[in-house]
PDB file with SEQRES, HELIX, SHEET and CRYST1 records, atoms N, CA, C and O in Angstrom:
SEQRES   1 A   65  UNK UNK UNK UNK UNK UNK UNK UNK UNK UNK UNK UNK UNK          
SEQRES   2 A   65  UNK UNK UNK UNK UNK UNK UNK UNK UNK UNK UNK UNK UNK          
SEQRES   3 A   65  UNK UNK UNK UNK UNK UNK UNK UNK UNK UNK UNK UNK UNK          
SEQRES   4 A   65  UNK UNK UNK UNK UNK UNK UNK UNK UNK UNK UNK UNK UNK          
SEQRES   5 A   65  UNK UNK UNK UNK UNK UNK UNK UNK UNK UNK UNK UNK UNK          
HELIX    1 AA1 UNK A   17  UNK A   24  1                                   8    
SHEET    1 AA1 2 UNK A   2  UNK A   4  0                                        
SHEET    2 AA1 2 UNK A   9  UNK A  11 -1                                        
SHEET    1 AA2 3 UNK A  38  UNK A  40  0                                        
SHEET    2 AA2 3 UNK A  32  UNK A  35 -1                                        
SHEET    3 AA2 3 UNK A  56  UNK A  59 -1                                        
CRYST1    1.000    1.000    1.000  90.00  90.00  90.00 P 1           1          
ATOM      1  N   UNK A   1     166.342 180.507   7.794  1.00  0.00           N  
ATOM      2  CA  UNK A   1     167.539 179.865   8.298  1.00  0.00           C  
ATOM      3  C   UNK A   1     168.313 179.283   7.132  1.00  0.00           C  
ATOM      4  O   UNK A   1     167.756 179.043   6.061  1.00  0.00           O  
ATOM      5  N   UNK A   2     169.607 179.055   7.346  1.00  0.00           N  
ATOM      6  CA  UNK A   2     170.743 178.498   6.755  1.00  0.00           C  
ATOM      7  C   UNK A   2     170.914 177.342   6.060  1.00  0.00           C  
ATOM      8  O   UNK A   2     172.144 177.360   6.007  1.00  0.00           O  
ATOM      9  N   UNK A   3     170.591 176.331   5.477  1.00  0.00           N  
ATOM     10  CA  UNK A   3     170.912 174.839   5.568  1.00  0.00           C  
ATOM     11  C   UNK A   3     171.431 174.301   4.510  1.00  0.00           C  
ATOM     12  O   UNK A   3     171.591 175.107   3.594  1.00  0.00           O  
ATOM     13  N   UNK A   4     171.878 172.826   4.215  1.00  0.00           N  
ATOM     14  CA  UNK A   4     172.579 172.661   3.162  1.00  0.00           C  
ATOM     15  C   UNK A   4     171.120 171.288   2.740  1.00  0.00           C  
ATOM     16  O   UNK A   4     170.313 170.693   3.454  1.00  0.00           O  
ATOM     17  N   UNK A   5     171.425 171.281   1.149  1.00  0.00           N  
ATOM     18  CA  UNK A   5     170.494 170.130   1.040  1.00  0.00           C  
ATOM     19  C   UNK A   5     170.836 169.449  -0.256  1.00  0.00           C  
ATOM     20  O   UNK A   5     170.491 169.763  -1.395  1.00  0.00           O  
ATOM     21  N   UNK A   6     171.588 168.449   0.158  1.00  0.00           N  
ATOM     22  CA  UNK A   6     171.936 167.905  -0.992  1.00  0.00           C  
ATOM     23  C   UNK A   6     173.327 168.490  -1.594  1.00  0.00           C  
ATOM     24  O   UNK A   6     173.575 168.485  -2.800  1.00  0.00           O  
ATOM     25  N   UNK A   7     174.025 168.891  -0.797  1.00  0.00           N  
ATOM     26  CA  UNK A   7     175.489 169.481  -1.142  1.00  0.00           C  
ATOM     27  C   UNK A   7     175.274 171.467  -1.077  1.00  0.00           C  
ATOM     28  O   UNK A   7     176.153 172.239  -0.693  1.00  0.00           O  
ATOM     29  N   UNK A   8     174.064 171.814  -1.503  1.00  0.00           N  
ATOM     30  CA  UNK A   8     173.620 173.237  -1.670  1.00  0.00           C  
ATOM     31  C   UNK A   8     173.306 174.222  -0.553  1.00  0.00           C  
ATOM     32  O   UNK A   8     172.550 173.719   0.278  1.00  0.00           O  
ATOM     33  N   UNK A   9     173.552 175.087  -0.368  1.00  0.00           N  
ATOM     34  CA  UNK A   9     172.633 175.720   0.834  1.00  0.00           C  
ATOM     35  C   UNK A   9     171.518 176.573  -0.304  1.00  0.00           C  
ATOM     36  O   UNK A   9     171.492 176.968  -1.470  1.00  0.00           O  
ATOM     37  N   UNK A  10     170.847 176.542   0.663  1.00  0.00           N  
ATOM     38  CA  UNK A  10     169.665 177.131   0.821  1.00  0.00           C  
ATOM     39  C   UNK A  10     168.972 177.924   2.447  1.00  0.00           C  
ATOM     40  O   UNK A  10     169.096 177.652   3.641  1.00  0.00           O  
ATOM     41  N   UNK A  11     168.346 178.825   1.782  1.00  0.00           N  
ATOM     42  CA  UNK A  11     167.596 179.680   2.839  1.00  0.00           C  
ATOM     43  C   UNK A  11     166.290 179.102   2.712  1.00  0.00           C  
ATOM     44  O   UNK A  11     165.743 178.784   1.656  1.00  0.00           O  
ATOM     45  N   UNK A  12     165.820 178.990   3.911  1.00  0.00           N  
ATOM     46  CA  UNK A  12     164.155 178.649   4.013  1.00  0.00           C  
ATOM     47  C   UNK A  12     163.497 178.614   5.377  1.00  0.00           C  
ATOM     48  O   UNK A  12     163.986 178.271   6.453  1.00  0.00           O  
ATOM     49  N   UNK A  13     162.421 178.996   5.125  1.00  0.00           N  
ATOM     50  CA  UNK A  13     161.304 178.929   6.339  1.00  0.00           C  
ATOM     51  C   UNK A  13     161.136 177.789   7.254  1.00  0.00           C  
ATOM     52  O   UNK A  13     161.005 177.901   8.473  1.00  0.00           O  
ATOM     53  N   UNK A  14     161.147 176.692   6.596  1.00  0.00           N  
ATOM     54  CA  UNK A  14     160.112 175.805   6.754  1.00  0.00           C  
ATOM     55  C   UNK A  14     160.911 175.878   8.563  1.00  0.00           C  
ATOM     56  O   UNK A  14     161.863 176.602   8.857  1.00  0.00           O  
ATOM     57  N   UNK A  15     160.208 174.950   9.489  1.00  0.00           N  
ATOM     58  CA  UNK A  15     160.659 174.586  10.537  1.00  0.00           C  
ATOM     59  C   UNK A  15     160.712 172.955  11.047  1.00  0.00           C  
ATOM     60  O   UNK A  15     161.388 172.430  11.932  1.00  0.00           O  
ATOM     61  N   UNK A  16     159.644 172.347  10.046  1.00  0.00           N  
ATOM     62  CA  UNK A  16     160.196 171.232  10.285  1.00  0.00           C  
ATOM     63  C   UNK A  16     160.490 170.178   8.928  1.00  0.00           C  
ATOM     64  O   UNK A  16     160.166 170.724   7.873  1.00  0.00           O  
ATOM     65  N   UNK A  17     160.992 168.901   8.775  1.00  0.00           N  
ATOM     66  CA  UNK A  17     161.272 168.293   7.767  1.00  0.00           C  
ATOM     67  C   UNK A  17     160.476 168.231   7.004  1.00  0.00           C  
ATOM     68  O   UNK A  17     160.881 168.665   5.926  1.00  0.00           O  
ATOM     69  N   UNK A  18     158.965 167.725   6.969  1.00  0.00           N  
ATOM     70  CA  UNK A  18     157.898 167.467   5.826  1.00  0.00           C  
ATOM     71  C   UNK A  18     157.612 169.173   5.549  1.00  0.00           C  
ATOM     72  O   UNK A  18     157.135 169.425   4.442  1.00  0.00           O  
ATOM     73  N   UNK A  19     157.818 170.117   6.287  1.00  0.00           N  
ATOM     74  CA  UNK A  19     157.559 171.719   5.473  1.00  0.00           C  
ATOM     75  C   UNK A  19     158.649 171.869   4.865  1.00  0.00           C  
ATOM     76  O   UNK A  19     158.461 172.663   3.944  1.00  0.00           O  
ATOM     77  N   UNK A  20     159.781 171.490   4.902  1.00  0.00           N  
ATOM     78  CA  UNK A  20     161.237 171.726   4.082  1.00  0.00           C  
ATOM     79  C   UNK A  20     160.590 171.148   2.430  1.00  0.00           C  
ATOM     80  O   UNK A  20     160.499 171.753   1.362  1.00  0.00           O  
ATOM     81  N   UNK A  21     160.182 169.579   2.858  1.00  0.00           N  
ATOM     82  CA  UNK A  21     160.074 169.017   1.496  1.00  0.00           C  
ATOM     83  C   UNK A  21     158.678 170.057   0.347  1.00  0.00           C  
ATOM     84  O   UNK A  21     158.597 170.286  -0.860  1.00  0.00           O  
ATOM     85  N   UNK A  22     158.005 170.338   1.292  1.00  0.00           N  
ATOM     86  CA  UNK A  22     157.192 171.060   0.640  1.00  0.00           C  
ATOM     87  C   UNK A  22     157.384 172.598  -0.201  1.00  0.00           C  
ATOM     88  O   UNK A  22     157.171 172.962  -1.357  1.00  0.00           O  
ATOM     89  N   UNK A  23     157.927 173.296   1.097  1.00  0.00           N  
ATOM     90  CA  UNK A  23     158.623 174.205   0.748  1.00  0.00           C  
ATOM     91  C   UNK A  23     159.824 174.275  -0.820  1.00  0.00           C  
ATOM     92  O   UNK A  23     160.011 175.149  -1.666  1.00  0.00           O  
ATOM     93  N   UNK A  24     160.383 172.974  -0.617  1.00  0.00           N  
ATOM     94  CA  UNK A  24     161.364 173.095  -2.132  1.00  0.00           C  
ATOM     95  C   UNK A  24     160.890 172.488  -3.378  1.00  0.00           C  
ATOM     96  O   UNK A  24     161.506 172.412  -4.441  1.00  0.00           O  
ATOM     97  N   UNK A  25     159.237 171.897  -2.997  1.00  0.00           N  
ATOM     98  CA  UNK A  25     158.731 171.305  -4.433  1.00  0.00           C  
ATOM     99  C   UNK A  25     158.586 170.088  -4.007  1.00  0.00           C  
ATOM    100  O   UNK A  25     157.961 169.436  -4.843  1.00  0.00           O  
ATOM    101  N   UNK A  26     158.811 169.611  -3.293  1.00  0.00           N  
ATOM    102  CA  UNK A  26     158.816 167.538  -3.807  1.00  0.00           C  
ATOM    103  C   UNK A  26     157.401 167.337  -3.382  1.00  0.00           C  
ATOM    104  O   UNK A  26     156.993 166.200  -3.618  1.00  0.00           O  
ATOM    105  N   UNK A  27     156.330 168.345  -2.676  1.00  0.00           N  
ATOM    106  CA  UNK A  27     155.062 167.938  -2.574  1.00  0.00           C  
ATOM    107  C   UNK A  27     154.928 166.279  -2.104  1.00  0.00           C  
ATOM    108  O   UNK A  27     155.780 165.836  -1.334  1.00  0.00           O  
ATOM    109  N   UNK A  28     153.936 165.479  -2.549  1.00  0.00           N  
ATOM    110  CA  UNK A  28     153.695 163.960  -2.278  1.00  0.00           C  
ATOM    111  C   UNK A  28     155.045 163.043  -2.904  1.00  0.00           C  
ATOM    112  O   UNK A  28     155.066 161.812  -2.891  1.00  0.00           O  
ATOM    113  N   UNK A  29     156.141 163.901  -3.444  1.00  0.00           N  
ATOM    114  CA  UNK A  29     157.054 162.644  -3.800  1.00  0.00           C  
ATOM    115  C   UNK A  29     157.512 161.422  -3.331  1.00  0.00           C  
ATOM    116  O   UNK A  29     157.315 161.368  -2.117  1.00  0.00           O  
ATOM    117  N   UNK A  30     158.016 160.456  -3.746  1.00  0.00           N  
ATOM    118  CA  UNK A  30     158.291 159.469  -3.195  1.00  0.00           C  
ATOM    119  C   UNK A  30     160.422 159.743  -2.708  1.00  0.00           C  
ATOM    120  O   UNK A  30     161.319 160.076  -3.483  1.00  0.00           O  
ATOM    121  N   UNK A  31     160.471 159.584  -1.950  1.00  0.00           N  
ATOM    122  CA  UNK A  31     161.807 160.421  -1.561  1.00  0.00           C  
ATOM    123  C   UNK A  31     162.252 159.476  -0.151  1.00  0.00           C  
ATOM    124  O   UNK A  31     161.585 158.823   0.652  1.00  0.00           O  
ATOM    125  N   UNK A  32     163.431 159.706  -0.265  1.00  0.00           N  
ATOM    126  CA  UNK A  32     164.348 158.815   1.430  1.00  0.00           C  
ATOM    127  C   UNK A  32     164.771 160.048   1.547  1.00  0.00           C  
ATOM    128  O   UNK A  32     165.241 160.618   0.563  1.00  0.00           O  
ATOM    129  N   UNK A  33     164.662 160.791   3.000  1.00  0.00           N  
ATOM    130  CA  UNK A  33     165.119 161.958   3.570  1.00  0.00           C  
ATOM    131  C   UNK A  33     166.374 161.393   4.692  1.00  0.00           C  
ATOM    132  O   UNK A  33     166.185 160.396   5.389  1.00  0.00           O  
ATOM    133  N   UNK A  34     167.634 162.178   4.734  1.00  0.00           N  
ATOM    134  CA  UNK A  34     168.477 161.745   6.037  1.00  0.00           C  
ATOM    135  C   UNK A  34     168.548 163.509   6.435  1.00  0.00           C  
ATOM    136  O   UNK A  34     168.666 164.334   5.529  1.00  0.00           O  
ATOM    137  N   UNK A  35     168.470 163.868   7.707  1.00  0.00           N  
ATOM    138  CA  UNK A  35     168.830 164.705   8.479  1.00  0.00           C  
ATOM    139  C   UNK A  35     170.395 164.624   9.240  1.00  0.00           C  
ATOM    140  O   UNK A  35     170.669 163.713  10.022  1.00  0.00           O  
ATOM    141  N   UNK A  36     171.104 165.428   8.978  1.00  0.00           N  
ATOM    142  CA  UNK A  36     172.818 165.303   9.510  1.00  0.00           C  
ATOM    143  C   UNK A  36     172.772 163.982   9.757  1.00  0.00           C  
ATOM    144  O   UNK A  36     172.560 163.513  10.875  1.00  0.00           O  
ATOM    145  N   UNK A  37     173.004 163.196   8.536  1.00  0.00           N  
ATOM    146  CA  UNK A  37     173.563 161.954   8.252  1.00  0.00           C  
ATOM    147  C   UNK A  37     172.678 160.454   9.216  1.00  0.00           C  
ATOM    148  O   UNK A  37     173.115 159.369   9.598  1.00  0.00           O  
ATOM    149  N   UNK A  38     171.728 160.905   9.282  1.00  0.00           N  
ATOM    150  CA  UNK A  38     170.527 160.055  10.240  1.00  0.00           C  
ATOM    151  C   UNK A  38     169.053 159.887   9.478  1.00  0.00           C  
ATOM    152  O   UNK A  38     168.246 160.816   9.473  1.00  0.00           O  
ATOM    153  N   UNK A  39     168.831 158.826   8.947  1.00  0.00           N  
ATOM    154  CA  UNK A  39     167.536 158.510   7.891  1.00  0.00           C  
ATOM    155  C   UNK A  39     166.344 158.818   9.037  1.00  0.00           C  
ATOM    156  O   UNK A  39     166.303 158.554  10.238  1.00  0.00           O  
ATOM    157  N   UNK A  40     165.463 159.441   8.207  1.00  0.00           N  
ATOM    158  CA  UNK A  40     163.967 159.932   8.612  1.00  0.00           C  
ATOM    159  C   UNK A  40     163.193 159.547   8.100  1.00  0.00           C  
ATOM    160  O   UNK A  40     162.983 160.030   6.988  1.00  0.00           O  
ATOM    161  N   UNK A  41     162.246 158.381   8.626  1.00  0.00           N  
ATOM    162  CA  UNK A  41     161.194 157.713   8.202  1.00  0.00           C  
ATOM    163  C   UNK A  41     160.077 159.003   7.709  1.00  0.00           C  
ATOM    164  O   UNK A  41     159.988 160.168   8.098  1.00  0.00           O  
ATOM    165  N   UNK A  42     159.444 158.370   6.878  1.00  0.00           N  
ATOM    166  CA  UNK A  42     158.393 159.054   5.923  1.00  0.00           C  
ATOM    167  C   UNK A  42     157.182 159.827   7.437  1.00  0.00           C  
ATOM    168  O   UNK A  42     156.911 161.025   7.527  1.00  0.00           O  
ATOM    169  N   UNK A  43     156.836 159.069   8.106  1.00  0.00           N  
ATOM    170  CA  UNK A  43     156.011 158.861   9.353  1.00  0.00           C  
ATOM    171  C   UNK A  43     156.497 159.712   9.913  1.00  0.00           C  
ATOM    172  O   UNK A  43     155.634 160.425  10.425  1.00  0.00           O  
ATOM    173  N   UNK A  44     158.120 160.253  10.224  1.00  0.00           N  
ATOM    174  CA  UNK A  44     158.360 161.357  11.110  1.00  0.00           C  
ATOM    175  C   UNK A  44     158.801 162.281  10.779  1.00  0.00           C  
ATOM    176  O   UNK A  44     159.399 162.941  11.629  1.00  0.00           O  
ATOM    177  N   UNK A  45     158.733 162.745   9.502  1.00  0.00           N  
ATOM    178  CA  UNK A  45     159.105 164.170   9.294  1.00  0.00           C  
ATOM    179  C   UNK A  45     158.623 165.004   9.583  1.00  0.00           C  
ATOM    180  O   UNK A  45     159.360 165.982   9.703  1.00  0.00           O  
ATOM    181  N   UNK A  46     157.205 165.210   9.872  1.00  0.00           N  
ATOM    182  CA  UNK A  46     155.964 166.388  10.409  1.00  0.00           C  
ATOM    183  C   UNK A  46     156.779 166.381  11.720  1.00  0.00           C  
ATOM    184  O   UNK A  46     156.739 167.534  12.151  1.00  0.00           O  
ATOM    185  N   UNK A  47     157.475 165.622  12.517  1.00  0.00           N  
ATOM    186  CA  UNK A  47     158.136 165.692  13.876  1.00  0.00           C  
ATOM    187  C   UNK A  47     159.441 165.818  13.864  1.00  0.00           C  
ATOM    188  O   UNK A  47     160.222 165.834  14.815  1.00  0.00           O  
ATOM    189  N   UNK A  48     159.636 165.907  12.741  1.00  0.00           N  
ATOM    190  CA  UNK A  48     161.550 166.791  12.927  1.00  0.00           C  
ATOM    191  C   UNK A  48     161.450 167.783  12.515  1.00  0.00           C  
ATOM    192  O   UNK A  48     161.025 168.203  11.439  1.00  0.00           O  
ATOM    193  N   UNK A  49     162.105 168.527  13.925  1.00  0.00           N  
ATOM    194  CA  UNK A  49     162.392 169.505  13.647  1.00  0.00           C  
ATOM    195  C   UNK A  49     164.123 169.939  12.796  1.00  0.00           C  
ATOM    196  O   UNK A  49     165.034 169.130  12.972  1.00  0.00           O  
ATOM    197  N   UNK A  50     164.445 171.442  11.782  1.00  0.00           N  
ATOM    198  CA  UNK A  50     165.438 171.680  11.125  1.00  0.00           C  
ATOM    199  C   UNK A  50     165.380 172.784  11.856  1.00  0.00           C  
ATOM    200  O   UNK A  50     164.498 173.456  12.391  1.00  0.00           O  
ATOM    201  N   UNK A  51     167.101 172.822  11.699  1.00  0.00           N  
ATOM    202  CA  UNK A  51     167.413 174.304  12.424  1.00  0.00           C  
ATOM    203  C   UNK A  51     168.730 174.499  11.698  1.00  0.00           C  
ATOM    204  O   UNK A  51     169.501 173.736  11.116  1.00  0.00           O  
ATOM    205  N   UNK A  52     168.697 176.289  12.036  1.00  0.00           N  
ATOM    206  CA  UNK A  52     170.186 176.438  11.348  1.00  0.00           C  
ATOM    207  C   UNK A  52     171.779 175.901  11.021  1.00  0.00           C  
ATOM    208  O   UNK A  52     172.682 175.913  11.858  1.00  0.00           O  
ATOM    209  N   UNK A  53     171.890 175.510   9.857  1.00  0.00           N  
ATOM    210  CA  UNK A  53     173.452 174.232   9.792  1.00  0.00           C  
ATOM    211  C   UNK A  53     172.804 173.145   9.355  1.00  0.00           C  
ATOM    212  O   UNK A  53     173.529 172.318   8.803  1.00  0.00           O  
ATOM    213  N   UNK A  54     171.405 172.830   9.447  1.00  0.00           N  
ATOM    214  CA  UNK A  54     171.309 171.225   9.473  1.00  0.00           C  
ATOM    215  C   UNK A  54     172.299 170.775   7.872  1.00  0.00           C  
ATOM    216  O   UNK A  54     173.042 171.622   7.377  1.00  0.00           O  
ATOM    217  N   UNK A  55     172.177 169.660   7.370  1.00  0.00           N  
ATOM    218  CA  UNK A  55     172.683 169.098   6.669  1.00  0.00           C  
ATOM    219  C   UNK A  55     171.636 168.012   6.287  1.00  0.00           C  
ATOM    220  O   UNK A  55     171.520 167.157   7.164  1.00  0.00           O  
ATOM    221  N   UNK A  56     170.783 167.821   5.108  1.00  0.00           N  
ATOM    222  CA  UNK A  56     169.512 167.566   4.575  1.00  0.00           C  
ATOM    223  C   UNK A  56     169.910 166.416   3.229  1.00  0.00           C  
ATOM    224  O   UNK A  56     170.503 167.020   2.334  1.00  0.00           O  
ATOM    225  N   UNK A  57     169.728 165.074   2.951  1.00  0.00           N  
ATOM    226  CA  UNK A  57     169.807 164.711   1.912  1.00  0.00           C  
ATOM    227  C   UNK A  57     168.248 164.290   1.655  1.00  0.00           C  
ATOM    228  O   UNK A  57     167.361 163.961   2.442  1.00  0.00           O  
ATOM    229  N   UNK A  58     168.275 164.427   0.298  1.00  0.00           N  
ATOM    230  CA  UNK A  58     166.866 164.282  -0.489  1.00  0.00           C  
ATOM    231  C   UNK A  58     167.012 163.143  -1.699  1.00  0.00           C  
ATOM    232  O   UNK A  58     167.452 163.514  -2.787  1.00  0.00           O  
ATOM    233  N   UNK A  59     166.644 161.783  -1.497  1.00  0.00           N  
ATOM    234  CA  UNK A  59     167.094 161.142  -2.683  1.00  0.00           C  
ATOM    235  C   UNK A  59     165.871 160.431  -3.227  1.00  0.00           C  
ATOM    236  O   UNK A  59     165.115 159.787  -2.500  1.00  0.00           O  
ATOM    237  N   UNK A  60     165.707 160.570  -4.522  1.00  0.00           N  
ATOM    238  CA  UNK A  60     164.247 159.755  -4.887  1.00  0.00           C  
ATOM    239  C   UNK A  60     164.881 158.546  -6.185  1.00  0.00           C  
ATOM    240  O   UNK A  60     165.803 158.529  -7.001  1.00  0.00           O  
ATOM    241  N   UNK A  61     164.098 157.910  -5.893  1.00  0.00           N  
ATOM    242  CA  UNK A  61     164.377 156.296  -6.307  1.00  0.00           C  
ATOM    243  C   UNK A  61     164.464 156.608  -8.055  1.00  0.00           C  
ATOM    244  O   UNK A  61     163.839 157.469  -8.674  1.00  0.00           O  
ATOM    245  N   UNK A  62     165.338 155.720  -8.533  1.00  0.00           N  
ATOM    246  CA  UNK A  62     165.503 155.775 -10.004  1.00  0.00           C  
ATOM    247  C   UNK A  62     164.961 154.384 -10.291  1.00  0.00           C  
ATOM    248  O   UNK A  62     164.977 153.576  -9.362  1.00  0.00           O  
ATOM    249  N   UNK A  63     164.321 153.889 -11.880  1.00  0.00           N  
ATOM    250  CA  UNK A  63     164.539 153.094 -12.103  1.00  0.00           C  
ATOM    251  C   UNK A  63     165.278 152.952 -13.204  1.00  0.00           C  
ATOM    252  O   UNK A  63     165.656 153.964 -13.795  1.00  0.00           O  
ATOM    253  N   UNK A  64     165.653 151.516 -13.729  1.00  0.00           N  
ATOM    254  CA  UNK A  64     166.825 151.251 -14.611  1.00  0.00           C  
ATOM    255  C   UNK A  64     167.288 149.675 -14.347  1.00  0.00           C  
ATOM    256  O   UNK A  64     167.140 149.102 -13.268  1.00  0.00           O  
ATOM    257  N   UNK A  65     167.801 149.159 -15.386  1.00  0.00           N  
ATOM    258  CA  UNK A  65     168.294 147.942 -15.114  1.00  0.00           C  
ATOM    259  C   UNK A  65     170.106 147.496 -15.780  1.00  0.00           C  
ATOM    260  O   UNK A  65     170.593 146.389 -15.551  1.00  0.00           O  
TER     261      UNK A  65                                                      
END                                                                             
């Protein structure tokens, strides 16, 4: 399926959010996921489901002062 992630599309398998993250590499990262503009707790991504169009941000924490 179709999706955008992070401004990009991409094609991918996965079917739900924590197989997306896996699927593109972030493995155990530490990461804030939003699904079409709606934050997804760490706890429910194995339960969201992605489907064609979604709209995916992936942001992992910087540090810096």
């Amino acid at each position: 399926m179709k999706i955008i992630v992070n401004g990009t599309a991409h094609e991918v398998q996965s079917s739900t959010l924590a197989a997306l993250l896996a699927e593109l590499g972030y493995g155990d990262a530490k990461v804030a996921t939003a699904l079409n503009e709606g934050f997804v707790s760490t706890g429910a991504r194995a339960s969201t489901p992605i489907t064609d169009g979604d709209r995916i941000e992936i942001v992992s924490p910087r540090q810096g002062g």
